[in-house]
LOGU-607382 format. One record per residue (C-alpha): x, y, z; residue in three letters. Coordinates in steps of 0.05 Angstrom, whole numbers, plus 5000, padded with zeros to 4 digits. Layout:
<nukes>
NUKE east north   up res
NUKE    X     Y    Z ALA
...
</nukes>
This chain:
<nukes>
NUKE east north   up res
NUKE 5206  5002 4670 UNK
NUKE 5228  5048 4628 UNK
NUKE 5261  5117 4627 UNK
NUKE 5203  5163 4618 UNK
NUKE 5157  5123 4662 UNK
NUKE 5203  5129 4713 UNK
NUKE 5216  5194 4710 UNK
NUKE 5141  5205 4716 UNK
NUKE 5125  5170 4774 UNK
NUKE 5135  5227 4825 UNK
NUKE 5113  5291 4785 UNK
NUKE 5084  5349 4806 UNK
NUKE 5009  5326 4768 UNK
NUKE 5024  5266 4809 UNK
NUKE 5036  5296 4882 UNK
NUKE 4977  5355 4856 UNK
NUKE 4930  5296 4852 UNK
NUKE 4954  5260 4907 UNK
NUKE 4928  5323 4956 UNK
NUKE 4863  5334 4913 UNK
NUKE 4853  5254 4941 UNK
NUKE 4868  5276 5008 UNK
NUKE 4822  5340 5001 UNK
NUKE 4769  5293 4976 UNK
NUKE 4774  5241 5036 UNK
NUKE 4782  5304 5085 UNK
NUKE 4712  5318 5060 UNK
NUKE 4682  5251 5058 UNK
NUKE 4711  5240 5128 UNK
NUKE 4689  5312 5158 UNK
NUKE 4638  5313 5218 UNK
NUKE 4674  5236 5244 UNK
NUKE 4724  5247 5298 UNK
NUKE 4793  5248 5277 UNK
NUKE 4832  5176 5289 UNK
NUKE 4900  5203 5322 UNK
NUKE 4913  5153 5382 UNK
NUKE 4921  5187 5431 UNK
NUKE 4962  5160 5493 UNK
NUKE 4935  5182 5573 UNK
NUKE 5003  5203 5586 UNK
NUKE 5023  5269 5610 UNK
NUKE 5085  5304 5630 UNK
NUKE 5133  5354 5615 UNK
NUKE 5174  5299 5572 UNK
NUKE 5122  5304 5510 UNK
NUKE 5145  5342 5453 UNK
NUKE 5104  5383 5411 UNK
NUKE 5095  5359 5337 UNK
NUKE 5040  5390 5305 UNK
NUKE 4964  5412 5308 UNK
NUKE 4905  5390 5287 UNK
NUKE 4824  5420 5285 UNK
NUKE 4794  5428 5352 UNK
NUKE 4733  5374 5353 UNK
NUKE 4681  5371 5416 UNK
NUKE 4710  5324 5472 UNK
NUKE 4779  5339 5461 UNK
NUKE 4819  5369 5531 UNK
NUKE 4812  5450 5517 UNK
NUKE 4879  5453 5562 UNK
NUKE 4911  5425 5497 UNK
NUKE 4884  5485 5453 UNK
NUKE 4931  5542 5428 UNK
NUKE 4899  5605 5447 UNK
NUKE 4957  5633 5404 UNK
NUKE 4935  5608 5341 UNK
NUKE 4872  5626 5365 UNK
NUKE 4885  5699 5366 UNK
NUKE 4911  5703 5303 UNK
NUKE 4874  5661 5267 UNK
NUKE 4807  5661 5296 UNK
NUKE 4812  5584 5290 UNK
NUKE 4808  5524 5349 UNK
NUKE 4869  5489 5340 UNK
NUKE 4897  5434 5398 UNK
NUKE 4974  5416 5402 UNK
NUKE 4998  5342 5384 UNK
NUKE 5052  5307 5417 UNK
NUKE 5116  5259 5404 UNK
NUKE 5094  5213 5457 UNK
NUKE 5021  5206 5427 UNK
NUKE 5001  5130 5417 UNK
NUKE 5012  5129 5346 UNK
NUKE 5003  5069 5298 UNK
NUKE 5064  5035 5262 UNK
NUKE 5049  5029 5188 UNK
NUKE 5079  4986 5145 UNK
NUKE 5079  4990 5068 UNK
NUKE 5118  4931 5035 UNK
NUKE 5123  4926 4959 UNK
NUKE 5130  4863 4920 UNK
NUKE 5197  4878 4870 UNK
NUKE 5185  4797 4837 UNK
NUKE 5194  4796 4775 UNK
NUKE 5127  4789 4756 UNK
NUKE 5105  4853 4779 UNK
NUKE 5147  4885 4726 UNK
NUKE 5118  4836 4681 UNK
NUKE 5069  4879 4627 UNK
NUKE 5043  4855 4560 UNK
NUKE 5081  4883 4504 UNK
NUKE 5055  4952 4479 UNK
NUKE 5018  4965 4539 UNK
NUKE 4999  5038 4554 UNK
NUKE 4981  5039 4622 UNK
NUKE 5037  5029 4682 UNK
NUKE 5066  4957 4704 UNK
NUKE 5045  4927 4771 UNK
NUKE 5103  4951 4795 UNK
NUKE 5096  5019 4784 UNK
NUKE 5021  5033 4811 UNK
NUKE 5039  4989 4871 UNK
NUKE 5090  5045 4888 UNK
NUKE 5039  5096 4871 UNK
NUKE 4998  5069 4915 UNK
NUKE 5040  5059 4973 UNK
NUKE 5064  5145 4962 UNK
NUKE 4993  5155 4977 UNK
NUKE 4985  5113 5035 UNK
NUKE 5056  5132 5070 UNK
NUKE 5019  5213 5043 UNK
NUKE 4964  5198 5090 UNK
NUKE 4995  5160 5144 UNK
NUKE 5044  5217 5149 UNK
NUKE 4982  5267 5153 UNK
NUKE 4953  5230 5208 UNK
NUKE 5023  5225 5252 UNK
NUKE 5033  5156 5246 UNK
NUKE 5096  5126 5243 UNK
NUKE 5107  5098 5172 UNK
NUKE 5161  5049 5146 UNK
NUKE 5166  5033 5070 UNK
NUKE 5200  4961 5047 UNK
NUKE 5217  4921 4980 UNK
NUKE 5208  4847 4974 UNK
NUKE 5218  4787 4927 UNK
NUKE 5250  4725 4954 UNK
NUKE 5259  4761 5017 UNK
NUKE 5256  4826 5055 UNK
NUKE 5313  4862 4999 UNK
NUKE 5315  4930 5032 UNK
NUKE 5274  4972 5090 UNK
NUKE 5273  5048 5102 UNK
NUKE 5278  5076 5175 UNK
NUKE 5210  5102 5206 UNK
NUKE 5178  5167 5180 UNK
NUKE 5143  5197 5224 UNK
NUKE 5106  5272 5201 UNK
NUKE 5090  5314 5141 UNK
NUKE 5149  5339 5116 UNK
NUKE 5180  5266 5121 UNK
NUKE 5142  5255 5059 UNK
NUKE 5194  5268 5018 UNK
NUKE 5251  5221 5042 UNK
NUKE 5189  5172 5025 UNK
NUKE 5186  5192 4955 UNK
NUKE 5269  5187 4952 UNK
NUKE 5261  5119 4979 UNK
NUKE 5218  5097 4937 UNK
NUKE 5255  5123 4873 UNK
NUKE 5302  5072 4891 UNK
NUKE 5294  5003 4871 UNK
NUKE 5331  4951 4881 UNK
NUKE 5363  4918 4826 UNK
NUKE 5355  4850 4798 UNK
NUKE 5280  4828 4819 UNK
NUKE 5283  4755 4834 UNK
NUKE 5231  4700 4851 UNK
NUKE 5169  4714 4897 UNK
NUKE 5173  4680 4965 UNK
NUKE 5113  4702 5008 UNK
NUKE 5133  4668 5071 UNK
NUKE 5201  4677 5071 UNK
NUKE 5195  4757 5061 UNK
NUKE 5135  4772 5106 UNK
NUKE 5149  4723 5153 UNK
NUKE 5221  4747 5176 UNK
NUKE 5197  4816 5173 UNK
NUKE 5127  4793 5220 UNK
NUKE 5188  4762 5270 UNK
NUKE 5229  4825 5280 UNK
NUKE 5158  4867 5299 UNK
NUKE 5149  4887 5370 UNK
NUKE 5091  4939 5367 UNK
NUKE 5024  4940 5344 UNK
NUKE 5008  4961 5273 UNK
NUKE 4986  4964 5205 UNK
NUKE 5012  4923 5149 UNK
NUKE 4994  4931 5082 UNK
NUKE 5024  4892 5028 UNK
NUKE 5021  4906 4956 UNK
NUKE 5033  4853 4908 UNK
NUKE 5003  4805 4859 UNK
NUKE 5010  4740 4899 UNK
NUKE 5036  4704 4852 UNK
NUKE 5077  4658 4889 UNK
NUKE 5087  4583 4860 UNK
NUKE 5082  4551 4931 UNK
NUKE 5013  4602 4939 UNK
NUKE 4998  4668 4976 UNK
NUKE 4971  4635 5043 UNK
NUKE 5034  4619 5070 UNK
NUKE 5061  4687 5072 UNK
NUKE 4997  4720 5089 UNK
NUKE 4990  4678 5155 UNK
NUKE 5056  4691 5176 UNK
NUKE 5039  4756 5195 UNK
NUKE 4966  4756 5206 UNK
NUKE 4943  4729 5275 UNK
NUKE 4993  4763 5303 UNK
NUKE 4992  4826 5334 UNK
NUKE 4984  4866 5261 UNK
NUKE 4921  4891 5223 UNK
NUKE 4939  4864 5147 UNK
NUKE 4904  4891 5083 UNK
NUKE 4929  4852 5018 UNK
NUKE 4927  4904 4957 UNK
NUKE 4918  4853 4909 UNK
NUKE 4952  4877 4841 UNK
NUKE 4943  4852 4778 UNK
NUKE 4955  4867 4706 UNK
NUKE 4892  4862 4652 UNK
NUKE 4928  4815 4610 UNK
NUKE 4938  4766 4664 UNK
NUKE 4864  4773 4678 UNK
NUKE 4838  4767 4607 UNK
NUKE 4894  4745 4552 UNK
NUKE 4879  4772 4487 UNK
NUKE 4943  4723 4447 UNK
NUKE 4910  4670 4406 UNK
NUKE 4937  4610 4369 UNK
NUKE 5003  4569 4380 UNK
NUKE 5046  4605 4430 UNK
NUKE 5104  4596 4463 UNK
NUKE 5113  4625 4541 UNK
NUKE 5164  4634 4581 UNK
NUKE 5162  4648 4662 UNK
NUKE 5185  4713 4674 UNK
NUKE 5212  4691 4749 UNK
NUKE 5244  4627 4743 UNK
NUKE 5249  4622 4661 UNK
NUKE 5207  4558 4649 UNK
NUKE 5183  4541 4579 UNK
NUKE 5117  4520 4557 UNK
NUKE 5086  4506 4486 UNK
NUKE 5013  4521 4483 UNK
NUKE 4959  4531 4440 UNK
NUKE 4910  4590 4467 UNK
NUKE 4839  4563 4437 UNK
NUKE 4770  4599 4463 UNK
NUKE 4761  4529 4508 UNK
NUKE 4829  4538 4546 UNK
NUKE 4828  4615 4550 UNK
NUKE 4759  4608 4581 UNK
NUKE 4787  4554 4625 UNK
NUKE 4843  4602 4639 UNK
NUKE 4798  4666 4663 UNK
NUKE 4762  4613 4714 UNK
NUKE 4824  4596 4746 UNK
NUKE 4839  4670 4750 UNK
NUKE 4778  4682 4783 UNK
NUKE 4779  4627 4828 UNK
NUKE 4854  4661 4849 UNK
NUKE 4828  4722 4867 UNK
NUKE 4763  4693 4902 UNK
NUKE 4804  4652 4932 UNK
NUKE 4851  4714 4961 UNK
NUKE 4787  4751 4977 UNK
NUKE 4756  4690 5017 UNK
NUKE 4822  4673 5055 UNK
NUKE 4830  4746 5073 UNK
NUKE 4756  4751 5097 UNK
NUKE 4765  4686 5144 UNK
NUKE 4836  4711 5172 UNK
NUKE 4806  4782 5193 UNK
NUKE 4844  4820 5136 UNK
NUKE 4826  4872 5084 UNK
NUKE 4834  4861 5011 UNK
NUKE 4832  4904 4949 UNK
NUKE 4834  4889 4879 UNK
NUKE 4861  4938 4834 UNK
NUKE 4874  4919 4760 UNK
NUKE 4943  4965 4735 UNK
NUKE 4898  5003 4683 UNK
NUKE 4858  5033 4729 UNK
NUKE 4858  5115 4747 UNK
NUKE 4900  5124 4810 UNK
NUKE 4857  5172 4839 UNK
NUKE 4793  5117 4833 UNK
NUKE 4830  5063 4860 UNK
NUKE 4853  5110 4923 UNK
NUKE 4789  5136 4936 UNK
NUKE 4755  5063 4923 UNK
NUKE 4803  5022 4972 UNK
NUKE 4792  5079 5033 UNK
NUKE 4710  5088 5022 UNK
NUKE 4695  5013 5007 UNK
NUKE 4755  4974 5020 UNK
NUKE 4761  4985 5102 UNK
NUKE 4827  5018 5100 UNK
NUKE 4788  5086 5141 UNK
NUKE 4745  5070 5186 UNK
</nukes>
């Protein structure tokens, strides 16, 4: 990556169109009952955290007639001790999601997948759930303490700012399945990455569905992977684990090659479907506030 996109992952067009998302999904969403999980406990050990929009059925001892007299506005009191969900965000730092064809205008993998997981810890964070943020190659490199409100935004946004250095090989079951193995509560997972592991994504996908987790697989990919525009004799290197190969890129073996590429992604789609997780394919050219929008309308991420 390089200086200036880096600099420009967080700006302020970026966080400005981040809450125009939110402000758009608010309005999609309006007239459904809000999602907070709420827990039946009661007692003078819960601690206030923040409000939310009176809606019909909810306990109109938990309203805050103060608010209400100043504001004119039905507003009930949320608590600590609420049931909320654990969501997890883990971000493949391989190699090959830093990978990007050469003069490329549009971000790598790498940097949409972080992008994209801003915006999901942004509306995790709105909603009161817990929210943990995680890098990942060959294993689980590095894991942020739980966030947990609206103003923790922020320490998400310094976390993910830093990266760790040295991407390595991707190992699917190694990474997810050691951090699947050290979960005790019920949650969401959602795990972006291109899949692009040599021994294949099913591995590290199972070891953490089936268990006790909802998994969605944010399937990233770059166009050139998809659809290689280099023709002739060429000469390619692996960007993960440096191996060498001498080909020559003729209109029978490219087509050959963008069948395979389908059948990978079918194949992620398919294996996702039978397993009882989501999946969402987002090329790394596409407009951030589309894909957003797209994965939480069509993509079962709110339901």
């Amino acid at each position: 990556m390089t200086a200036t996109e880096e600099a420009d992952l967080f700006t302020g067009d970026f966080l400005a169109r981040l809450e125009r998302v939110r402000l758009q999904l608010r309005r999609i969403f309006s007239g459904a009952r809000r999602a907070e999980r709420r827990s039946r406990r009661t007692g003078s050990s819960l601690e206030f955290a923040d409000h939310r929009n009176y809606t019909p059925g909810d306990d109109p001892r938990r309203i805050d007639w103060s608010i209400y007299g100043r504001l004119e506005r039905l507003m009930v009191k949320l608590y600590e001790e609420e049931d909320d969900l654990d969501v997890a965000i883990l971000i493949d730092t391989s190699a090959s999601m830093h990978w990007q064809a050469p003069g490329a205008a549009h971000p790598t993998k790498f940097t949409l997948a972080r992008q994209l997981a801003a915006a999901l810890a942004y509306l995790a964070l709105h909603n009161l759930d817990r929210v943990r943020v995680g890098y990942f190659d060959s294993t689980l490199r590095t894991e942020s303490a739980p966030f947990r409100g609206k103003p923790a935004f922020h320490d998400v946004l310094r976390f993910l700012q830093t990266v760790p250095a040295s991407p390595g090989r991707t190992d699917l079951a190694a990474s997810l399945g050691r951090f699947g193995r050290a979960q005790n509560r019920r949650g969401l997972i959602l795990i972006l990455s291109d899949g692009l592991d040599p021994t294949g994504f099913e591995r590290g996908l199972a070891a953490v569905t089936g268990r006790h987790f909802a998994v969605h697989f944010l399937h990233v990919l770059d166009p050139a992977e998809c659809d290689p525009k280099d023709r002739g004799d060429l000469h390619l290197r692996d960007c993960e684990d440096s191996a060498e190969m001498a080909v020559t890129a003729s209109p029978a073996l490219l087509t050959a090659y963008r069948a395979e590429v389908q059948k990978f992604c079918d194949g992620a789609k398919s294996w996702c479907a039978r397993h009882e997780a989501g999946y969402s394919f987002i090329l790394s050219d596409a407009a951030f506030d589309d894909v957003v929008l797209r994965m939480f309308r069509q993509d079962g991420l709110v339901r």
